[in-house]
Structures are given as C-alpha cells and as structure tokens.
C-alpha positions as CSV (number, residue, x, y, z in Angstrom):
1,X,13.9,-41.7,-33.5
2,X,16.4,-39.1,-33.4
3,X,18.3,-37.9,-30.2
4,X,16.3,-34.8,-30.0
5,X,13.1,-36.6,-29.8
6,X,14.4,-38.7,-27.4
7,X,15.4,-36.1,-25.4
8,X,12.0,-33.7,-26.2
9,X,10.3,-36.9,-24.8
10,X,11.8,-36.8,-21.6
11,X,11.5,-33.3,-21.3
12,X,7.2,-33.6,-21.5
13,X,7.3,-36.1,-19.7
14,X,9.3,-34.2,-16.5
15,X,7.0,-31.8,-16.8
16,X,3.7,-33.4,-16.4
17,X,5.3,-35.0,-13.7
18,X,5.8,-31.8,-12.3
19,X,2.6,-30.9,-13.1
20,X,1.2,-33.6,-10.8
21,X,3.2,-32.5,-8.4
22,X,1.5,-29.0,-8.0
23,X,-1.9,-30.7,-8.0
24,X,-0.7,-33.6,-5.7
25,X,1.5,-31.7,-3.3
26,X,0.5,-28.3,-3.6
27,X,-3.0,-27.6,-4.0
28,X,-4.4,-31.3,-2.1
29,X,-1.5,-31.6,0.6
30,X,-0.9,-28.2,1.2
31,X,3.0,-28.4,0.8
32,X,3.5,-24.8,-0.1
33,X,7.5,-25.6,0.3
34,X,7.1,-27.3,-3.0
35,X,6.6,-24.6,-5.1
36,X,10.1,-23.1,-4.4
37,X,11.4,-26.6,-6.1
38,X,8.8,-26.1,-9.4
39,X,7.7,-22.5,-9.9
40,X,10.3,-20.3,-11.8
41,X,11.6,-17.3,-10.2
42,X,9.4,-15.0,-13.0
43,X,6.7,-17.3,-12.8
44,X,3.0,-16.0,-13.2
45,X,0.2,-17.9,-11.8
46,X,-2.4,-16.0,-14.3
47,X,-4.9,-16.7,-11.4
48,X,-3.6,-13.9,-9.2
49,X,-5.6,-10.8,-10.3
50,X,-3.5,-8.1,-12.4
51,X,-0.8,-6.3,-10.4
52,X,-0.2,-10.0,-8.0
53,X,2.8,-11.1,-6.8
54,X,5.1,-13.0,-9.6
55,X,6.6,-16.4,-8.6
56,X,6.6,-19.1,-6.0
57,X,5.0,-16.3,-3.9
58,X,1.6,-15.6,-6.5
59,X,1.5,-19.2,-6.1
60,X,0.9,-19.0,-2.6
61,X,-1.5,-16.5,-2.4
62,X,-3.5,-18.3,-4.8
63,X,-3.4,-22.0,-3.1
64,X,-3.6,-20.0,0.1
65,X,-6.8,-18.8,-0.7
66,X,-8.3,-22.1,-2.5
67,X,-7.2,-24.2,1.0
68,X,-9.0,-21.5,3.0
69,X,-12.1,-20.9,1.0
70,X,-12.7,-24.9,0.4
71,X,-12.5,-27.2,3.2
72,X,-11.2,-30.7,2.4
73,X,-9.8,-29.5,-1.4
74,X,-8.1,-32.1,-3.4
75,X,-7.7,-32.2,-7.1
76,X,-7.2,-34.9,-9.1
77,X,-5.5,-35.1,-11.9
78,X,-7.4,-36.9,-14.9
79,X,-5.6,-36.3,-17.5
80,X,-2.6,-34.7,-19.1
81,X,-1.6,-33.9,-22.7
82,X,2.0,-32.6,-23.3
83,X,3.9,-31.0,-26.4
84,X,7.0,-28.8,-26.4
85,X,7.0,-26.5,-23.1
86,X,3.2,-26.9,-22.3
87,X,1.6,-29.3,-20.2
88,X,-2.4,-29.0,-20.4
89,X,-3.9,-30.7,-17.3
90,X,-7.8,-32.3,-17.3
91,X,-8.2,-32.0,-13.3
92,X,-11.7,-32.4,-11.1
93,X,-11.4,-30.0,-7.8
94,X,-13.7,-30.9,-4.9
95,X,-14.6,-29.9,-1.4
96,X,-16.5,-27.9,1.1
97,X,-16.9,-24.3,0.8
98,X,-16.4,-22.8,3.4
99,X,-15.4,-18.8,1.7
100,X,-16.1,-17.1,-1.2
101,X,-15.7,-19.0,-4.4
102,X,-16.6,-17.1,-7.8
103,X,-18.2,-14.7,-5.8
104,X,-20.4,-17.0,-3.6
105,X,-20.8,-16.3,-0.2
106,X,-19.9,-19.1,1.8
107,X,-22.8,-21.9,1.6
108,X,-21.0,-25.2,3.8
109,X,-22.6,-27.0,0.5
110,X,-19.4,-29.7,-0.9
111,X,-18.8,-29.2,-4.6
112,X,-17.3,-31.0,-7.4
113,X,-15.7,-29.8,-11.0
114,X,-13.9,-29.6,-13.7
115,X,-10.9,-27.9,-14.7
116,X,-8.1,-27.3,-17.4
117,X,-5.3,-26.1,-17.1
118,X,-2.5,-25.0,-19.4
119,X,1.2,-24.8,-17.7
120,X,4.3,-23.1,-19.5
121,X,7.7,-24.9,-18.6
122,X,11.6,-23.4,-19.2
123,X,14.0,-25.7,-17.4
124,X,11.5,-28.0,-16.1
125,X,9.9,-25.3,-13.8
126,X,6.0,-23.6,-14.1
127,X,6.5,-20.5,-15.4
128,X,2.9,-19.8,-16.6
129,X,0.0,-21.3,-15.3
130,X,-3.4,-20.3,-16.6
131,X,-6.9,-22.3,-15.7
132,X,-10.1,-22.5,-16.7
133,X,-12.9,-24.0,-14.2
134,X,-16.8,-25.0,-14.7
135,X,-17.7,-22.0,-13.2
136,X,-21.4,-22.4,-14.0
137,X,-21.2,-25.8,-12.5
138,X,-19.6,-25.6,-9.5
139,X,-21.8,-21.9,-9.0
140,X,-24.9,-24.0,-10.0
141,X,-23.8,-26.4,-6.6
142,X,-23.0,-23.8,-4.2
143,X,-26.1,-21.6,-5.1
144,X,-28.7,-24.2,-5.6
C-alpha cells in the first residue's frame, strides 16, 4: 500500500463521517450551525429548486422545510459506500407529516422510506448533494 492510498483512505473515510454528520446533526437534530463547518462555500444542495440559494444557506432552506413539513424527522443512516470525492449514502427518513411532502397535502399519517444519496467532497466539505427518495412509497403512505 502506497502513501497515496493510505492517505485516499483517510480522505473517504472523513467524508462519510461527514456525511453522517449532516444526517445525524443536521437533518435529525436540527443543528443548522453545523452546516457552516461541512457545506462548502459554492456548495449546491441539488434539492433546492433551480435558481435556490448556493451553500450552507440552500442547505437550510431545504432541512428547514423537511423539519417543518415532517414532525419527529430523523434519518438513519444505513449504509455508506465511498470512492474518490463521493460518498453515496443508503438512508431511511421517517416521521409525521404534518406539510406538503411531494405534493401531498398535509395527512398527520407517520411515514417511513428509503433514500440515496450521492454527496460530492473538495477539502472534506459537501459541495454537491443530490438524493433520490421512494417517492411512490412514502406517497403510497401519506395518500392511502
């Protein structure tokens, strides 16, 4: 093993520790003062529609939203599988909705799904975050 795999090595594994963090701290605990410490000053939560704010800021308007429109949200972290600058994240997201969610009115029904994420790093900081949720499954539990 050379120096530069060590090295490589270390660097995935920071950042799916910082990746736990955002689901941990951020999205379940609410600690918005986090992302200043892990979101990159150009970063894009891909979330946000077109035209959102960039950086720590996006972020906020986006986990703002989640905390408000599901009561109780925590995500879990499942799994994580790392290589070069991208961290992709196997996560389950559930709660109460209690605001629009995928166009949903709000339906007080409690929820439970599957995500997965893919998160950019530079300098062990988020700087693109892009998910992908079981929309048909967690519509298929607020609708039913």
């Amino acid at each position: 093993m050379t120096t530069a795999d060590i090295t490589g090595a270390a660097t995935t594994e920071i950042n799916k520790a910082v990746a736990r963090r955002f689901y941990e701290e951020v999205i379940t605990q609410g600690k918005l003062e986090v992302l200043d410490e892990i979101i990159a000053e150009d970063g894009r939560d891909t979330a946000v529609p077109a035209g959102g704010t960039a950086g720590p800021a996006g972020f906020v308007e986006h986990i703002t939203w989640l905390r408000g429109a599901v009561e109780g949200v925590t995500a879990t972290v499942t799994d994580t599988v790392a290589e070069d600058d991208r961290v992709v994240v196997y996560w389950t997201i559930e709660g109460v909705q209690r605001g629009v969610v995928f166009g949903a009115p709000p339906s007080g029904r409690r929820f439970s799904g599957v995500s997965i994420s893919t998160i950019r790093f530079r300098e062990g900081r988020i700087v693109e975050y892009a998910v992908l949720p079981d929309r048909l499954g967690i519509l298929s539990q607020l609708t039913a």
